[in-house]
C-alpha positions in Angstrom: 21.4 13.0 9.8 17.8 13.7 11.4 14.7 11.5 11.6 13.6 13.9 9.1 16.5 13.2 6.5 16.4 9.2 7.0 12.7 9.5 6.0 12.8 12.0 3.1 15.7 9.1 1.8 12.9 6.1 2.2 10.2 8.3 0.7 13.1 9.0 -2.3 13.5 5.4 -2.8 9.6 5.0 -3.0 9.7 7.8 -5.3 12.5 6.6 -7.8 11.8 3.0 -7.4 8.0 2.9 -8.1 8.2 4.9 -11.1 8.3 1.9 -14.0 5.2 1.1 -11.7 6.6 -2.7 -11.3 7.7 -2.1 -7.8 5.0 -0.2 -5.1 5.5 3.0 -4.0 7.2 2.1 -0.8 10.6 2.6 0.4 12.3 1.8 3.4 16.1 2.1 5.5 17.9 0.8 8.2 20.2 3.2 10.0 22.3 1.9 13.3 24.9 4.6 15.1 23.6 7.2 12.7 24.6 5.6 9.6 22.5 4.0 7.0 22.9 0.0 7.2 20.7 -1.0 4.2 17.5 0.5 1.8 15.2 -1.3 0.1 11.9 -0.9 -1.9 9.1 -2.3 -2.1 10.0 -5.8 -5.1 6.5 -7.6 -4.8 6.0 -8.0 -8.4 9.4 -7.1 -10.0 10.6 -10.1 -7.6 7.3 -12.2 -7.8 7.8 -12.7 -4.2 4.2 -11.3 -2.3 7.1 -10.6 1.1 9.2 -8.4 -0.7 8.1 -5.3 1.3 10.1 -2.4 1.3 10.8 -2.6 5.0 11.3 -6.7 4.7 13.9 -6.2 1.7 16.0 -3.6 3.8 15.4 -6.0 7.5 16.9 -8.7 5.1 19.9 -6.7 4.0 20.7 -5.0 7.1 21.0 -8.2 8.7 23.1 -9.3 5.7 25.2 -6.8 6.0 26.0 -7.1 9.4 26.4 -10.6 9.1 22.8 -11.1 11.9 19.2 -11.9 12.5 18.5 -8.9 14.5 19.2 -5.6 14.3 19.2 -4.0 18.4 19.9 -0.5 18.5 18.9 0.7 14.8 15.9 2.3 13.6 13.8 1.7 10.4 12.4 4.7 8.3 9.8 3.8 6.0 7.7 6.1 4.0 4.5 4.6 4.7 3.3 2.9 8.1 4.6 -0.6 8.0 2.1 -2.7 7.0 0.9 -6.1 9.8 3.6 -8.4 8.0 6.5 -5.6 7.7 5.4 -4.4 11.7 5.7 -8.1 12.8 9.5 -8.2 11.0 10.4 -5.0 12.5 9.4 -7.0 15.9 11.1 -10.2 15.5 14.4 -8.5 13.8 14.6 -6.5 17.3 14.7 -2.6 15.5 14.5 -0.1 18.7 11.8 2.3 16.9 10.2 2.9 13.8 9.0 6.2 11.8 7.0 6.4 9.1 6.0 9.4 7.3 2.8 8.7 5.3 -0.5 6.5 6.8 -2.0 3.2 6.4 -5.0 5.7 4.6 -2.6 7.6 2.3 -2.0 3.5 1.1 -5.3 2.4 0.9 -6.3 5.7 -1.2 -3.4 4.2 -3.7 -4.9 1.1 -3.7 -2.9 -0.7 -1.3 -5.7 -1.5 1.7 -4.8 -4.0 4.4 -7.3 -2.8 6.5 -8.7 -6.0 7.3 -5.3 -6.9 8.7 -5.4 -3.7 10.7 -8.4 -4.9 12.1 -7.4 -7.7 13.6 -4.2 -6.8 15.2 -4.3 -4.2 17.9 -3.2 -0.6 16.3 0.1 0.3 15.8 0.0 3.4 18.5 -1.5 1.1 21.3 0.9 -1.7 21.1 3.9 -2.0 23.7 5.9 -4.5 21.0 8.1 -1.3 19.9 7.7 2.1 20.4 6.3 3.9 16.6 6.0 7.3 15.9 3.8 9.4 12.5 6.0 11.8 11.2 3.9 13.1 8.7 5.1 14.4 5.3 3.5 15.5 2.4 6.1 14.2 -0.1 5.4 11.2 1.2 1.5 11.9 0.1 2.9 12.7 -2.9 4.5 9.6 -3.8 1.0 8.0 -3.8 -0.2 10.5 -5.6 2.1 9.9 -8.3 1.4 5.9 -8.0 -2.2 6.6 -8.4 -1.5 8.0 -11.7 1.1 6.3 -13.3 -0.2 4.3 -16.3 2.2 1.5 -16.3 1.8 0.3 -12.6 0.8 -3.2 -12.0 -1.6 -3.8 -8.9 -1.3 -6.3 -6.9 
């Protein structure tokens, strides 16, 4: 599979899993030797658990799965830049790269600003930490777009 494929999968998981509007529109997966090691969504409120980030919930199962605390030579696709907290886990859990698809702005018009955060942490396409690249993809706009409107989400 391509970057491309490995995103439109996070972005699918946003997508399906945001829909009750209990869980953000987030989605996130951890692929090693070309095969998909874990997914998750973002959980905050469904869980109650303000770290359950899409990217954190699949970090945490990829390591389960393959029984570690890091996670060398795989990649994490998430369908939105990873926010400070999620960035930092993608760090410490040693991933080689991450792609996104949608922007910290394509968040923030949804609702879900960490700008501050941003502000105080060099940006993401300066750092030397781990190399990140923007895919951009407009189903991955769309998914916001879709959060922005659904009447049963719960904002947090």
């Amino acid at each position: 599979m391509s970057d491309k494929e490995f995103l439109e999968r996070a972005i699918a998981l946003a997508a399906e899993n945001s829909k009750a509007g209990d869980n953000g529109p987030f989605g996130a997966v951890i692929v090693k030797n070309g095969e998909i090691i874990a997914e998750g969504w973002n959980q905050v409120v469904s869980s109650k658990d303000p770290t359950a980030h899409a990217e954190v919930v699949a970090i945490r199962r990829a390591c389960d799965a393959l029984n570690t605390n890091e996670l060398s030579g795989a990649v994490l696709y998430s369908s939105c830049e990873p926010c400070p907290m999620c960035f930092s886990s993608a760090v410490w859990a040693r991933v080689d790269r991450v792609v996104y698809a949608e922007t910290r702005y394509g968040a923030a018009k949804a609702g879900f600003d960490d700008e501050v955060l941003y502000e105080a942490i060099a940006d993401m396409k300066n750092q030397k930490l781990v190399p990140c690249e923007h895919m951009p993809m407009e189903e991955a706009s769309k998914v916001f777009d879709s959060w922005i409107s659904n009447e049963n989400k719960i904002p947090y």
